[in-house]
C-alpha positions in Angstrom: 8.4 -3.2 6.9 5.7 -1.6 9.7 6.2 1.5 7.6 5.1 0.5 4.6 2.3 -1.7 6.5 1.1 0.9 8.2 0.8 3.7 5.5 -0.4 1.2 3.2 -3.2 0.0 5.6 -4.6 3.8 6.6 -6.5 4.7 3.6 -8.8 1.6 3.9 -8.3 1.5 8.0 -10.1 4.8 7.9 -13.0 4.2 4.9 -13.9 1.3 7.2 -14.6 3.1 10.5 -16.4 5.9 8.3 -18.6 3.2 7.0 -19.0 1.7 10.8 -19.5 5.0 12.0 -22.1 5.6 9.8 -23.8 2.3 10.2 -24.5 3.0 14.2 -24.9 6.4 14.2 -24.9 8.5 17.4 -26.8 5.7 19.2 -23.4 4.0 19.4 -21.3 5.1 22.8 -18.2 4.5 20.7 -19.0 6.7 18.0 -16.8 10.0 19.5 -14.0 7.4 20.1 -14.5 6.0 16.6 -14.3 9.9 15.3 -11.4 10.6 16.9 -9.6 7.5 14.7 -10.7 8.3 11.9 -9.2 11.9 12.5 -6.2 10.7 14.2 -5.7 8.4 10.6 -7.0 11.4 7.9 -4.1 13.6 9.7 -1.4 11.0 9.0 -2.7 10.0 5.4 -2.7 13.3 4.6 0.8 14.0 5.1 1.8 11.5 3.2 2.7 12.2 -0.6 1.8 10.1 -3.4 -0.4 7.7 -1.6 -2.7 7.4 -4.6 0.4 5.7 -6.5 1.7 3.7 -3.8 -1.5 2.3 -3.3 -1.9 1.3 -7.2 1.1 -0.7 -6.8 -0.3 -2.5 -4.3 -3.4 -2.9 -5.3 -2.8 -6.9 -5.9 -1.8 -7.2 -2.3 -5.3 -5.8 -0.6 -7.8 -8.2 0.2 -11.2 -7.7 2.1 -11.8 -9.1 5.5 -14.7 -9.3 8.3 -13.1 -9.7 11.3 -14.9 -9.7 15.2 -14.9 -6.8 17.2 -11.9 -7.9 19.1 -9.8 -8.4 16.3 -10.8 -5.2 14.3 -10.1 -3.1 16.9 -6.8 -4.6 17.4 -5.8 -4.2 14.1 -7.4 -0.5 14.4 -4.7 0.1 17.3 -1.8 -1.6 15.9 -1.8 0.5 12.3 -2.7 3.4 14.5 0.1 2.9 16.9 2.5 1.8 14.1 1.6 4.7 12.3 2.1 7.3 15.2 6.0 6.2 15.5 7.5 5.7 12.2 8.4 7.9 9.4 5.8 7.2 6.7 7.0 9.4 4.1 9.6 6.5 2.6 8.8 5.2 -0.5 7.3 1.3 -0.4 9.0 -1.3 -2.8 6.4 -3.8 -4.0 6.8 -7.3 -3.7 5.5 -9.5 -6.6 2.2 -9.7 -6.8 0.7 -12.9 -5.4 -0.3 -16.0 -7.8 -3.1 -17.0 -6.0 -5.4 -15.2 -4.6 -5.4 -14.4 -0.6 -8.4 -16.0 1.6 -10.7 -13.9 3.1 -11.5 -14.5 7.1 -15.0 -14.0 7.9 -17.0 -13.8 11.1 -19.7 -12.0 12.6 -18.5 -9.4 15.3 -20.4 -8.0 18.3 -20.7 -4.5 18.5 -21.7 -2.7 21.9 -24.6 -0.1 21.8 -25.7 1.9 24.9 -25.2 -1.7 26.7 -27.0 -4.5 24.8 -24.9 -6.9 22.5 -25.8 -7.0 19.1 -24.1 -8.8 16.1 -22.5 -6.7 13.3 -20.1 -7.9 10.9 -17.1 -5.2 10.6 -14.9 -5.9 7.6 -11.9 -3.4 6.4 -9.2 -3.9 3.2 -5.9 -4.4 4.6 -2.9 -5.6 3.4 -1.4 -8.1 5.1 2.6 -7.8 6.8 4.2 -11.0 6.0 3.3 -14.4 4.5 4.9 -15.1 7.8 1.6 -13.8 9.7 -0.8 -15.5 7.7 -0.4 -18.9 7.5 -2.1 -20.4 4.5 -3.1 -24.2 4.9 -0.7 -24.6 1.7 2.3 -23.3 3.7 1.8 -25.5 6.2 1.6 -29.1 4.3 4.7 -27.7 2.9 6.7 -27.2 5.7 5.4 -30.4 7.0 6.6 -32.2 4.0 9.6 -30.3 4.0 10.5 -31.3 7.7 9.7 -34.9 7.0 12.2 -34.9 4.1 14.6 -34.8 6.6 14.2 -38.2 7.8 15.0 -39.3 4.5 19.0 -38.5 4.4 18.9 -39.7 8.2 17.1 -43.2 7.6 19.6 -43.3 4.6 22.8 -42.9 6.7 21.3 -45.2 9.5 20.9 -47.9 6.3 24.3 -47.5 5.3 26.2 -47.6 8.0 24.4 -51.0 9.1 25.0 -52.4 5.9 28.8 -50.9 6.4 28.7 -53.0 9.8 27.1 -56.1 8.5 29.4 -56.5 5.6 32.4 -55.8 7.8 31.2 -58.6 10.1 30.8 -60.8 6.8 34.2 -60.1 5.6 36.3 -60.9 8.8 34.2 -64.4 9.8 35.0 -66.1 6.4 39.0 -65.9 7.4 39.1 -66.6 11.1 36.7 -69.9 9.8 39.1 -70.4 7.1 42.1 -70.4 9.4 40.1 -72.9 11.8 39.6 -75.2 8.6 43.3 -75.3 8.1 44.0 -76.4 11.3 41.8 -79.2 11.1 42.4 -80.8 7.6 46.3 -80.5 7.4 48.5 -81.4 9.9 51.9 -79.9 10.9 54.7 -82.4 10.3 56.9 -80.9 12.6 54.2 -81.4 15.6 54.7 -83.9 18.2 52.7 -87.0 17.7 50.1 -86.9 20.1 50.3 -90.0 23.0 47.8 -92.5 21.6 50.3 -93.8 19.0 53.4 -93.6 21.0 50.9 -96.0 24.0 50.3 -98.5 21.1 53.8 -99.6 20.3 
């Protein structure tokens, strides 16, 4: 869950604004803001017990990213703020390791300095929250092909109950003609004779 996400996320979370702390340097007007995270994070990692191990189990699940500013800092807030109100000394349950390996985003990011824009890629490990949040280009052709299997049953039923009709329709005109037939080629002996004989005699 956001628990696990969270705790799982801080370690790296908080190497990655060291290293972007150190890359600006006090000419940054962010850098206080940036020290205060990575104290804010250090203080909940700390508290957490056997973080080394958890994060060995995971280990397959990490990948590395470069993100834009935007985004980082996003993901900077949303661990933080996860972090800040759940419980994060639970124990994490694995899921299988993944059999292929996880794409990496990456984009330059723009990084503001005492006013002028200049471009800086940031990139950070994080372990992603769901398969659900990331989707692959995989996932998608197969829940395309999966929705279009669908039709399939549906055409199939429309096809059979067309040929259900058709052969209904098949069945019921042979008799009436049949009947019709009858009428024509064998005459009822019983029937009045019609008035063209009875004017000839």
């Amino acid at each position: 869950g956001d628990m696990c996400w969270a705790k799982l996320n801080l370690y790296y979370l908080e190497e990655s604004l060291k290293d972007l702390s150190e890359k600006f340097g006090n000419i940054s007007s962010n850098n206080l803001n940036i020290q205060i995270l990575i104290q804010f994070i250090e203080e909940k990692r700390i508290g957490i017990s056997n973080m080394d191990t958890q994060m060995l189990e995971f280990e397959c699940h990490y990948r590395d990213d470069k993100w834009e500013t935007g985004k980082y800092f996003n993901f900077v807030e949303e661990v933080c703020n996860t972090a800040d109100r759940e419980r994060l000394e639970e124990e994490c349950d694995p899921p299988p390791c993944p059999t292929t390996p996880i794409p990496t985003e990456e984009s330059s990011s723009a990084q503001y300095t005492s006013g002028q824009d200049t471009s800086h890629s940031i990139a950070t490990k994080e372990i992603a929250r769901s398969s659900a949040s990331l989707p692959s280009p995989l996932r998608q052709v197969v829940e395309k092909s999966l929705f279009s299997l669908l039709f399939i049953p549906l055409l199939a039923l429309i096809f059979l109950l067309v040929w259900k009709v058709r052969s209904r329709r098949n069945v019921e005109h042979p008799r009436s003609n049949r009947g019709e037939e009858e009428g024509f080629t064998e005459p009822d002996p019983m029937a009045p004779q019609p008035d063209s004989e009875t004017s000839e005699k």
